[in-house]
N, CA, C and O atoms as a GROMACS GRO file, in nm:
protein
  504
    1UNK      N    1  -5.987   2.909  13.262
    1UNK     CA    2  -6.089   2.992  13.203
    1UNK      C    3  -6.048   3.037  13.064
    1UNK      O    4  -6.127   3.039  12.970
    2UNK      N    5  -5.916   3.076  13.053
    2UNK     CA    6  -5.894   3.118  12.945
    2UNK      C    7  -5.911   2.996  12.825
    2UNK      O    8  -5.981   3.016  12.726
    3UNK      N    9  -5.855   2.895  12.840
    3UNK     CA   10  -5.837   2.754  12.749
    3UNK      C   11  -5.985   2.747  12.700
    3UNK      O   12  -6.016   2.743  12.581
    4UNK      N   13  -6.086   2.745  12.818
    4UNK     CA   14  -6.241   2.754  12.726
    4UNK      C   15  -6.262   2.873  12.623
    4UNK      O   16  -6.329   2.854  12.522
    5UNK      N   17  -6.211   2.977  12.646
    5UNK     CA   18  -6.297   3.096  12.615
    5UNK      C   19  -6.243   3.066  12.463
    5UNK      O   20  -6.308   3.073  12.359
    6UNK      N   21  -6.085   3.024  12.485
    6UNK     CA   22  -5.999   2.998  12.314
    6UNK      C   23  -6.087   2.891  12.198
    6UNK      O   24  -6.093   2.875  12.076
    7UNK      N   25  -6.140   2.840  12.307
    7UNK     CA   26  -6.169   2.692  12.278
    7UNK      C   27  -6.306   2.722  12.176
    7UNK      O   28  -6.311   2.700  12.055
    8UNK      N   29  -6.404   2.772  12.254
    8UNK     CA   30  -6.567   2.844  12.214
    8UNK      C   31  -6.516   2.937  12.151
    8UNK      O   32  -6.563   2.926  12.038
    9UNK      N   33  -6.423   3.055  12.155
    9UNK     CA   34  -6.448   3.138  11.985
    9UNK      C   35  -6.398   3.048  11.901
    9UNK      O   36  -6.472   3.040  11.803
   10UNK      N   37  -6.300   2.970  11.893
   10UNK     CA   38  -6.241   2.908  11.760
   10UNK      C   39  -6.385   2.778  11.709
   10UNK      O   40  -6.397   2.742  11.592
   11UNK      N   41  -6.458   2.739  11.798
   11UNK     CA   42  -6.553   2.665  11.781
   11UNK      C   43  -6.707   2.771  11.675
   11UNK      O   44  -6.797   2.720  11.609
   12UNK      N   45  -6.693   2.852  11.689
   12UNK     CA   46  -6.760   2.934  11.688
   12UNK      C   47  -6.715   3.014  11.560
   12UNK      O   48  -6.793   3.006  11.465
   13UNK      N   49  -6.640   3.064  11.548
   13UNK     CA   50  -6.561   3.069  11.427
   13UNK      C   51  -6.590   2.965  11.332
   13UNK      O   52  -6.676   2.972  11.244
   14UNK      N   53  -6.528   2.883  11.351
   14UNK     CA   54  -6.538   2.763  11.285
   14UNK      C   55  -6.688   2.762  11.196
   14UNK      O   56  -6.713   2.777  11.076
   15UNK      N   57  -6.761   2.739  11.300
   15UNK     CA   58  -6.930   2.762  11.278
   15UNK      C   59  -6.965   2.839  11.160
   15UNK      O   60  -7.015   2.799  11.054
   16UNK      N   61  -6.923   2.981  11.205
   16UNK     CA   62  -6.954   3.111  11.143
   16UNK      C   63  -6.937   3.077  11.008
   16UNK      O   64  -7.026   3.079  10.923
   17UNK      N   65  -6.734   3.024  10.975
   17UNK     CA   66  -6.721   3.056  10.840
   17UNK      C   67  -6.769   2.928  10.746
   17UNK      O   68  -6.810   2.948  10.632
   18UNK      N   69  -6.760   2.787  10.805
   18UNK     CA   70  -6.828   2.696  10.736
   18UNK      C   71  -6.968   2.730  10.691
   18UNK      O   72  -7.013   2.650  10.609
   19UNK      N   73  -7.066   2.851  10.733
   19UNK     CA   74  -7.155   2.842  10.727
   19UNK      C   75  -7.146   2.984  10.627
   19UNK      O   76  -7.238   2.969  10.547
   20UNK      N   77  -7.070   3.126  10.593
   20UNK     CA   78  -7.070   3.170  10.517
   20UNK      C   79  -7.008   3.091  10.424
   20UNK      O   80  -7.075   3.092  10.321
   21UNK      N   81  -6.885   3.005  10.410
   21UNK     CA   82  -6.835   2.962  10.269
   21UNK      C   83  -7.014   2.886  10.190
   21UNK      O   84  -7.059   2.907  10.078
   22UNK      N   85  -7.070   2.806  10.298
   22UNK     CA   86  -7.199   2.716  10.208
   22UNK      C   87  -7.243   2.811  10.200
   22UNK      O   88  -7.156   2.851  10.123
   23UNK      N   89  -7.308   2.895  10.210
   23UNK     CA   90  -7.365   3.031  10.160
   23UNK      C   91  -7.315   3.089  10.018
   23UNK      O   92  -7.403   3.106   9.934
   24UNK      N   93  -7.190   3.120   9.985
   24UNK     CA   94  -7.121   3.196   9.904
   24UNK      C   95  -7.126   3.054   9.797
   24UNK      O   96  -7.159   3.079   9.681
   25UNK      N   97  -7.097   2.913   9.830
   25UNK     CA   98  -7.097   2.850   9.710
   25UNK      C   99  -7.233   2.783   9.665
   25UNK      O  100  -7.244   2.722   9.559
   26UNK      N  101  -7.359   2.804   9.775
   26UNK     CA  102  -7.452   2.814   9.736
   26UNK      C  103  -7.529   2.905   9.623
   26UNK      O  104  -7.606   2.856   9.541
   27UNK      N  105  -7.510   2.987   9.628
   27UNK     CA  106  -7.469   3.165   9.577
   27UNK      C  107  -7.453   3.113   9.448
   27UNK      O  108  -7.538   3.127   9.359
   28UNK      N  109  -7.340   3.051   9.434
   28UNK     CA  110  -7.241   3.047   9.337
   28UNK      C  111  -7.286   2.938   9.247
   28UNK      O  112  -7.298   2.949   9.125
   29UNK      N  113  -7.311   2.831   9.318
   29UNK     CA  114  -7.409   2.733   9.186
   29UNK      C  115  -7.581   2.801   9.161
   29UNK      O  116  -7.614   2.818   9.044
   30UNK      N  117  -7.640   2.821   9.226
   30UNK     CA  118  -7.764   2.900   9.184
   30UNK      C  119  -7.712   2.960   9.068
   30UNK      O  120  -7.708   2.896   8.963
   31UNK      N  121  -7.670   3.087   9.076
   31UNK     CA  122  -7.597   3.158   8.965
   31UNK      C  123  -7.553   3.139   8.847
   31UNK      O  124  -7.587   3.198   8.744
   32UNK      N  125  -7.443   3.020   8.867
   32UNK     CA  126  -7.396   2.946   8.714
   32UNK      C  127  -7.495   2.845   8.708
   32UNK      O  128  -7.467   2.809   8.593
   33UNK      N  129  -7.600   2.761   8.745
   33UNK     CA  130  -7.716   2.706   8.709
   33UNK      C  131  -7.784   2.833   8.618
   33UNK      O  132  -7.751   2.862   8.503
   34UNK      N  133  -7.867   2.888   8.682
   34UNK     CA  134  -7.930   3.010   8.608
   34UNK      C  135  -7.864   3.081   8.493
   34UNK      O  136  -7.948   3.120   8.412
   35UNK      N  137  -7.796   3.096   8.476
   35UNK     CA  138  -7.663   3.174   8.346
   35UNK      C  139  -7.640   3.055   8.253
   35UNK      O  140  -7.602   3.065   8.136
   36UNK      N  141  -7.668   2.939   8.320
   36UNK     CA  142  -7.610   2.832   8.201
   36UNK      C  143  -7.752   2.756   8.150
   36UNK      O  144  -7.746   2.720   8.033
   37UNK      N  145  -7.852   2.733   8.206
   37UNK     CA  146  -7.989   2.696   8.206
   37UNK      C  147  -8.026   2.738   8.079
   37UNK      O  148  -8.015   2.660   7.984
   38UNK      N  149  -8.058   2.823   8.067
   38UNK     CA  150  -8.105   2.870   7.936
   38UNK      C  151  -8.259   2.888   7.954
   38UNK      O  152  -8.308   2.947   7.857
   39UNK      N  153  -8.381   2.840   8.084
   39UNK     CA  154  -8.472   2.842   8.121
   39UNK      C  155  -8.512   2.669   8.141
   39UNK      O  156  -8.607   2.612   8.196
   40UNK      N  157  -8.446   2.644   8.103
   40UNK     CA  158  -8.473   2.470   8.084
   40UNK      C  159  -8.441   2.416   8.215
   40UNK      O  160  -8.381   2.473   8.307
   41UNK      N  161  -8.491   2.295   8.211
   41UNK     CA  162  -8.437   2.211   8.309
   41UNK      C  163  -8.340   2.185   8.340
   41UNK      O  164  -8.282   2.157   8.235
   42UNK      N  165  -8.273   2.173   8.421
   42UNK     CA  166  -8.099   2.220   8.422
   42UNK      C  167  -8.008   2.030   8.419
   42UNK      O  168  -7.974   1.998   8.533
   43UNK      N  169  -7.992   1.975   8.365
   43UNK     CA  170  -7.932   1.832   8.329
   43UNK      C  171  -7.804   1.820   8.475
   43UNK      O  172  -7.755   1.904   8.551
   44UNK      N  173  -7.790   1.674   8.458
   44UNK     CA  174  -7.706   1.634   8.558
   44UNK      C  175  -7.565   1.696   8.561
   44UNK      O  176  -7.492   1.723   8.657
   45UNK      N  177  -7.546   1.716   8.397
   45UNK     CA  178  -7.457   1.783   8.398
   45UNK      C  179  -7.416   1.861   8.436
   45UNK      O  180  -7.307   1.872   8.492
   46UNK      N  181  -7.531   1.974   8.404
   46UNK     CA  182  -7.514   2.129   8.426
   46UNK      C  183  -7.490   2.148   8.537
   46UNK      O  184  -7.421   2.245   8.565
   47UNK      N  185  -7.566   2.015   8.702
   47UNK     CA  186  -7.590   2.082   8.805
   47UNK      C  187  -7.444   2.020   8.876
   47UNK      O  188  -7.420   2.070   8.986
   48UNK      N  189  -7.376   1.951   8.843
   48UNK     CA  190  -7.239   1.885   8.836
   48UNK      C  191  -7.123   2.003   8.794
   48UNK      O  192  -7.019   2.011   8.861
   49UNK      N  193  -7.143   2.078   8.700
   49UNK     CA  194  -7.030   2.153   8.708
   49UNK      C  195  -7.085   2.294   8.760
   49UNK      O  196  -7.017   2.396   8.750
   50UNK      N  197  -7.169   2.294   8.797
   50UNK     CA  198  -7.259   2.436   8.871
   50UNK      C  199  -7.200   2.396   9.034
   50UNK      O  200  -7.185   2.492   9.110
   51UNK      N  201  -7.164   2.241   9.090
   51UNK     CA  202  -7.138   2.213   9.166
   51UNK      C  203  -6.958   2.235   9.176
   51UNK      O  204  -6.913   2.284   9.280
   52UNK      N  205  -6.894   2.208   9.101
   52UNK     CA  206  -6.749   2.220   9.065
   52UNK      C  207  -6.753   2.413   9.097
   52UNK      O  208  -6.707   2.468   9.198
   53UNK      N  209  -6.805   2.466   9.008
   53UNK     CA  210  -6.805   2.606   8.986
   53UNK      C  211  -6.809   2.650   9.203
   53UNK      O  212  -6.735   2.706   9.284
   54UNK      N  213  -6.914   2.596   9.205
   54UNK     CA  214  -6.961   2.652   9.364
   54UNK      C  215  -6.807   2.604   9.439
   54UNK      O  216  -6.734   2.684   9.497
   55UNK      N  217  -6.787   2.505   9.430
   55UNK     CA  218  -6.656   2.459   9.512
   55UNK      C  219  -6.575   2.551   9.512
   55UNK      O  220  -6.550   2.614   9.614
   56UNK      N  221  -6.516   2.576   9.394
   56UNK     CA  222  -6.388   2.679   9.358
   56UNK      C  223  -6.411   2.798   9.370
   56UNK      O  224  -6.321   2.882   9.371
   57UNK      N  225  -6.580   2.838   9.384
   57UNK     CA  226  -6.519   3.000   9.452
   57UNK      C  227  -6.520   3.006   9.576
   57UNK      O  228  -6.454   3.094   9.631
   58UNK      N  229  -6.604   2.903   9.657
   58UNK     CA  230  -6.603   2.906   9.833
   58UNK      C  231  -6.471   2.849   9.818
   58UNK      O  232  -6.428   2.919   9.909
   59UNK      N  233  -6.367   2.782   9.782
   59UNK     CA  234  -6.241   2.795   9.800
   59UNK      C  235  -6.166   2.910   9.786
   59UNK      O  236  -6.098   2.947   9.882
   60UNK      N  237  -6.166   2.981   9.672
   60UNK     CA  238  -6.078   3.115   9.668
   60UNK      C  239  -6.126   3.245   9.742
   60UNK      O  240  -6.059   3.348   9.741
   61UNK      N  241  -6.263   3.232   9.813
   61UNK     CA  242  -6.342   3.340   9.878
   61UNK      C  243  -6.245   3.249  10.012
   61UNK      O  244  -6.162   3.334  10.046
   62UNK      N  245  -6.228   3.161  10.071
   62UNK     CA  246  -6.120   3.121  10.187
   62UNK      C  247  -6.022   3.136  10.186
   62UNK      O  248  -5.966   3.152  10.295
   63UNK      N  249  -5.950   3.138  10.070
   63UNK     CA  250  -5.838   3.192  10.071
   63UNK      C  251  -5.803   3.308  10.066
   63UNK      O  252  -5.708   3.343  10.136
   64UNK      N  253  -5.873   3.404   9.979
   64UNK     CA  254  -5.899   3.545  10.021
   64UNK      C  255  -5.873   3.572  10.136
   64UNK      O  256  -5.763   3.618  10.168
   65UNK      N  257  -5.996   3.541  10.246
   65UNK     CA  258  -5.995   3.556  10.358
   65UNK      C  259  -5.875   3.510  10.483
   65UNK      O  260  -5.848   3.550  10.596
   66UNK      N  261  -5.838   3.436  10.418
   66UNK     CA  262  -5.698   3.354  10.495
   66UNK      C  263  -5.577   3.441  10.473
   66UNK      O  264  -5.494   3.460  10.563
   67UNK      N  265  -5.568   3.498  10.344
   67UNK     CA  266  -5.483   3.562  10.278
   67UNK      C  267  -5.476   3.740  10.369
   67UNK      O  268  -5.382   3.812  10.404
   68UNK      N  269  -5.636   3.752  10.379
   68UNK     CA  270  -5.645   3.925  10.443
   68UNK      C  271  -5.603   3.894  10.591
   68UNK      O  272  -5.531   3.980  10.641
   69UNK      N  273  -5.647   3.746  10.699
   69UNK     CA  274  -5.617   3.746  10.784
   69UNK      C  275  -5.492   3.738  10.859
   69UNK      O  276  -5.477   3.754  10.981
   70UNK      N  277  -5.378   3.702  10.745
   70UNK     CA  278  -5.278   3.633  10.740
   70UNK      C  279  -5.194   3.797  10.734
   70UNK      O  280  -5.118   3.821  10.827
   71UNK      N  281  -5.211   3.902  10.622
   71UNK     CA  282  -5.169   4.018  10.648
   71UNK      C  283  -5.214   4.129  10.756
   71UNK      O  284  -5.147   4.230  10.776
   72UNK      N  285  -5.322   4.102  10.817
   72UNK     CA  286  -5.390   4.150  10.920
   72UNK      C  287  -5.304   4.110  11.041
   72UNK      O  288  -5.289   4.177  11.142
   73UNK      N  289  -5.258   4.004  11.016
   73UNK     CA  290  -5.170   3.962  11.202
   73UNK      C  291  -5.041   3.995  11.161
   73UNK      O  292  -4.980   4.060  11.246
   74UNK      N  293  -4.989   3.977  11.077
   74UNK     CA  294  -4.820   3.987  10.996
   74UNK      C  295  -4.713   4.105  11.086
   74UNK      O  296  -4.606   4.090  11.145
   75UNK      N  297  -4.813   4.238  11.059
   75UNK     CA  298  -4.744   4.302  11.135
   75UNK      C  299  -4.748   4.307  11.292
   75UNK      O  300  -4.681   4.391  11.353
   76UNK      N  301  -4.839   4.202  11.365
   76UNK     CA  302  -4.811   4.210  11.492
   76UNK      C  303  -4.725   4.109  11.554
   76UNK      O  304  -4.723   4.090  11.675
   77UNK      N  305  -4.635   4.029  11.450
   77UNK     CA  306  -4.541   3.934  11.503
   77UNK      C  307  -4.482   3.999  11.517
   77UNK      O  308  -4.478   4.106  11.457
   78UNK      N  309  -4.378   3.946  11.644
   78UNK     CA  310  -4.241   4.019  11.667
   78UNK      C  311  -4.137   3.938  11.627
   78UNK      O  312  -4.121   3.840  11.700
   79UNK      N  313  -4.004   3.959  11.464
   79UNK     CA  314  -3.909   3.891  11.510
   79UNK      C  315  -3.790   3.896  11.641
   79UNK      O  316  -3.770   3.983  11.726
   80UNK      N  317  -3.731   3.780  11.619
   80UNK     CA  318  -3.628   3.822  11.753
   80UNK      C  319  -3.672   3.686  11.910
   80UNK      O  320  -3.602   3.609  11.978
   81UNK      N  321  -3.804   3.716  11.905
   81UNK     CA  322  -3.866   3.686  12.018
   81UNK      C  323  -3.786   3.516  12.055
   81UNK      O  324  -3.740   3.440  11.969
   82UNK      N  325  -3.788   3.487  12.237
   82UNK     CA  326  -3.748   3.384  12.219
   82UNK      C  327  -3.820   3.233  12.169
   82UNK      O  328  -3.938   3.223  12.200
   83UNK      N  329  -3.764   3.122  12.099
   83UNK     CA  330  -3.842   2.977  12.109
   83UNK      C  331  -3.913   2.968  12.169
   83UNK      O  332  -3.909   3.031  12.274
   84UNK      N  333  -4.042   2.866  12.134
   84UNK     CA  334  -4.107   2.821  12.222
   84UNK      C  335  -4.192   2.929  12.315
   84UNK      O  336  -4.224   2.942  12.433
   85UNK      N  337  -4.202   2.968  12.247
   85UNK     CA  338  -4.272   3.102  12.337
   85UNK      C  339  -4.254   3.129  12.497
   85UNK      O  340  -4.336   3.156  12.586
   86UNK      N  341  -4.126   3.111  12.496
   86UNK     CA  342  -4.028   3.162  12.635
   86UNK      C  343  -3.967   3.279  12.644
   86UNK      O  344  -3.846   3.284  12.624
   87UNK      N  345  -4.038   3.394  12.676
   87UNK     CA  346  -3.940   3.531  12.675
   87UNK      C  347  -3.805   3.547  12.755
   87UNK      O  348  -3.747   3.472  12.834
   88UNK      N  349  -3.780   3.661  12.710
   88UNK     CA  350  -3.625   3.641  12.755
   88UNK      C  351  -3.693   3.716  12.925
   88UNK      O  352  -3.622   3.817  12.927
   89UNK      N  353  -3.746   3.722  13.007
   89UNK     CA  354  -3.784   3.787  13.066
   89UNK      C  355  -3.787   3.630  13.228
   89UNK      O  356  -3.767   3.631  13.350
   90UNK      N  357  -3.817   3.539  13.138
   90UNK     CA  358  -3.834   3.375  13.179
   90UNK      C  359  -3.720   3.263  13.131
   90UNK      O  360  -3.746   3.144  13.115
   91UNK      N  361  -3.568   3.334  13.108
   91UNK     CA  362  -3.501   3.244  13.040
   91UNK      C  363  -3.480   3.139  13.158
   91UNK      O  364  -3.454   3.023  13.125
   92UNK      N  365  -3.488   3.170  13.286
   92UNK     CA  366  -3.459   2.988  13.354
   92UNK      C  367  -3.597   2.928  13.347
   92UNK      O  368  -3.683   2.942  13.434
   93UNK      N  369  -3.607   2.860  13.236
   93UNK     CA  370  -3.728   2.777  13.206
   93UNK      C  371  -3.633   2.717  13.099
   93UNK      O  372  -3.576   2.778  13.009
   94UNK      N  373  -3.628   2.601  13.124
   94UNK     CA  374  -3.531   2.480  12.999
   94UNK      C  375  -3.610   2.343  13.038
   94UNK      O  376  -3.674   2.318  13.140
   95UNK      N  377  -3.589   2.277  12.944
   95UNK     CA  378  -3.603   2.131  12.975
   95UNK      C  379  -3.503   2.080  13.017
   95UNK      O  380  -3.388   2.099  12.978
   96UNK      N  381  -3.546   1.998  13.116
   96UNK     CA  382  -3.453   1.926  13.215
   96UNK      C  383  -3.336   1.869  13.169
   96UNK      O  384  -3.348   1.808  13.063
   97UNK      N  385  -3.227   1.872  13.220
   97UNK     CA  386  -3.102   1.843  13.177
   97UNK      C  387  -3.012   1.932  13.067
   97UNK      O  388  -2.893   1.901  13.058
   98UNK      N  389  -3.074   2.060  12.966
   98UNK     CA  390  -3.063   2.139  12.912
   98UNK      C  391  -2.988   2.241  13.026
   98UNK      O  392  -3.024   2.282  13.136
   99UNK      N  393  -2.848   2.262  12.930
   99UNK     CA  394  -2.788   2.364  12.994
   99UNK      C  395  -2.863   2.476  12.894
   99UNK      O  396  -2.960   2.473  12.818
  100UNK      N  397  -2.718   2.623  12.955
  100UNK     CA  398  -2.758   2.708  12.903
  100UNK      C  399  -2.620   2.735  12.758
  100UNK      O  400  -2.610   2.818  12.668
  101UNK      N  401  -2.543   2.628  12.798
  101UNK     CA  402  -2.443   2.652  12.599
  101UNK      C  403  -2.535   2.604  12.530
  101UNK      O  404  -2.597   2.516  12.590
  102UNK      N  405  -2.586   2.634  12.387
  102UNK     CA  406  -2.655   2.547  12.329
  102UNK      C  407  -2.561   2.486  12.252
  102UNK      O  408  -2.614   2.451  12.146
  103UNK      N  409  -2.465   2.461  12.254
  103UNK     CA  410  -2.377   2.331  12.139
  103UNK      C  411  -2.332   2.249  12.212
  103UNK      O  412  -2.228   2.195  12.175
  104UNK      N  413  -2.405   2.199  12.370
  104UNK     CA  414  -2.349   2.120  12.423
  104UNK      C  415  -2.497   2.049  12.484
  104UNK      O  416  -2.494   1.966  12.575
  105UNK      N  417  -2.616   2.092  12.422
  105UNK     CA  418  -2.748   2.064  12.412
  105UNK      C  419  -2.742   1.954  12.428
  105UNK      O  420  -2.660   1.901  12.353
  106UNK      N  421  -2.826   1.844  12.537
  106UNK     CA  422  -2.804   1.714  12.474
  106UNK      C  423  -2.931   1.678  12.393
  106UNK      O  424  -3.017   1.762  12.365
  107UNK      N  425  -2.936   1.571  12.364
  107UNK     CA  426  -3.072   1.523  12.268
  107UNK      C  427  -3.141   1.501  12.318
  107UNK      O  428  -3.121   1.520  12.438
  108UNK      N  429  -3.322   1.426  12.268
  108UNK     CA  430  -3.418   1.425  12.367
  108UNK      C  431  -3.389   1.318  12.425
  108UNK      O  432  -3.400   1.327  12.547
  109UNK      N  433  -3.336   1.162  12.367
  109UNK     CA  434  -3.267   1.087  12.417
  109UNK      C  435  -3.191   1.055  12.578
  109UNK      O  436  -3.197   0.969  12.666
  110UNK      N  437  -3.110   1.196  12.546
  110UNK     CA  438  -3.022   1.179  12.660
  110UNK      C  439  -3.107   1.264  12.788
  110UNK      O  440  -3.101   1.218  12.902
  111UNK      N  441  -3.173   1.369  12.763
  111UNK     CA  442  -3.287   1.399  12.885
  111UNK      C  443  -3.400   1.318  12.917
  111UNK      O  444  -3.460   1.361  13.016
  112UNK      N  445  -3.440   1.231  12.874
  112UNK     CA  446  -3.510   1.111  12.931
  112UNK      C  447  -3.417   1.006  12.905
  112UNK      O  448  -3.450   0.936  12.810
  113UNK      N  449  -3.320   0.976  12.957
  113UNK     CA  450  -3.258   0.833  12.997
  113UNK      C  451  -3.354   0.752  13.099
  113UNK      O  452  -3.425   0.652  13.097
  114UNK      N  453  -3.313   0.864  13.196
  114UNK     CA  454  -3.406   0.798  13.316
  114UNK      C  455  -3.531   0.737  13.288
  114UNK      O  456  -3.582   0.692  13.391
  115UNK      N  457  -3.616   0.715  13.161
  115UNK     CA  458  -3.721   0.644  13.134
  115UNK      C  459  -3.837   0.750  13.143
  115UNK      O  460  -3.944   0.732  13.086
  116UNK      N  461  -3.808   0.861  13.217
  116UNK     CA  462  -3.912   0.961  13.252
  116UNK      C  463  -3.956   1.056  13.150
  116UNK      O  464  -3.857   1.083  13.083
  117UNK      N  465  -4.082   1.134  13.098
  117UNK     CA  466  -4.056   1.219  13.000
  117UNK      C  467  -3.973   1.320  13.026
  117UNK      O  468  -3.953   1.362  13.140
  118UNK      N  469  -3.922   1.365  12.926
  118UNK     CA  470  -3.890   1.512  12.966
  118UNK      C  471  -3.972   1.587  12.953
  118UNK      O  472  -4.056   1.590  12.863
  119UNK      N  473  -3.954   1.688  13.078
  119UNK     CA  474  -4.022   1.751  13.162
  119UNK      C  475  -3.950   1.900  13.138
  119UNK      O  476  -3.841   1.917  13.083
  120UNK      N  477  -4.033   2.000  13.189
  120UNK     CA  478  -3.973   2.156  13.230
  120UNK      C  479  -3.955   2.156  13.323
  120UNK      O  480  -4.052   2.114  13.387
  121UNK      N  481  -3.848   2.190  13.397
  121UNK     CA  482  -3.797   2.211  13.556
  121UNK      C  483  -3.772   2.385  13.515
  121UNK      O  484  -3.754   2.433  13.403
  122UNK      N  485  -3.780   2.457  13.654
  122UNK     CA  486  -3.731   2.613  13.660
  122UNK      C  487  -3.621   2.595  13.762
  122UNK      O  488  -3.611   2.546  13.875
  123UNK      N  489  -3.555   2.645  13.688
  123UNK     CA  490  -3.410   2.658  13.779
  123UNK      C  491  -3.417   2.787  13.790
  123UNK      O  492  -3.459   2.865  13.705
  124UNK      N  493  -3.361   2.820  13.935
  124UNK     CA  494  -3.310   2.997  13.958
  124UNK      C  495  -3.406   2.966  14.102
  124UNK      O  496  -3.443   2.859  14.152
  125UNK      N  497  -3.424   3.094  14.138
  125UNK     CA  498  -3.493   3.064  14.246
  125UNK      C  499  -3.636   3.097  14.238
  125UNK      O  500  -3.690   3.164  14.150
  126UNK      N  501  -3.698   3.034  14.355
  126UNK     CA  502  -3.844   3.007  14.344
  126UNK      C  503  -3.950   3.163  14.404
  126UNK      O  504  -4.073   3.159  14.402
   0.00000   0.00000   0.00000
């Protein structure tokens, strides 16, 4: 249930902001068309870099936004936390054949010899 619900807001999202950025660079060539027009018919030209113009601000209006969202989550990372998003709370969770020294780690190589992928096994008890 959860995997859908991730699945439909990010779909949805998606939606939302593709559809404000064409908005904002719609916006945005209207605007520099009209300001550069002069009342005239607006030439291939004009509507060519009215098109350039629209690009580059629905780009920096995304990055903006990427930029506020990006300091908006910042402070809710935690450093410290373990790899792989394995808390220390769940440390017998390794990939198979993985001890617990890590300088005696073997490679991915040597945990699929057996031909098999490597896999997560839980060691400790069940």
């Amino acid at each position: 249930m959860a995997p859908a619900t991730i699945n439909v807001s990010q779909q949805i999202g998606a939606s939302i902001g593709t559809a404000l950025l064409n908005s904002i660079a719609t916006a945005a060539a209207a605007s520099f068309i009209a300001a550069h027009a002069a009342g005239a018919v607006p030439s291939r030209v004009l509507v060519a870099q009215a098109a350039v113009h629209s690009y580059t601000v629905a780009f920096w209006v995304g990055a903006a936004i990427l930029t506020a969202a990006a300091l908006a989550v910042a402070p809710l990372l935690r450093p410290g936390q373990a790899e792989l998003g394995v808390s220390a709370a769940r440390s017998d969770i390794r990939p198979r054949g993985v001890t617990t020294d890590r300088r005696t780690q073997p490679s991915v190589a040597e945990i699929a010899t057996d031909g098999a992928p490597a896999c997560v096994e839980l060691k400790g008890p069940s």
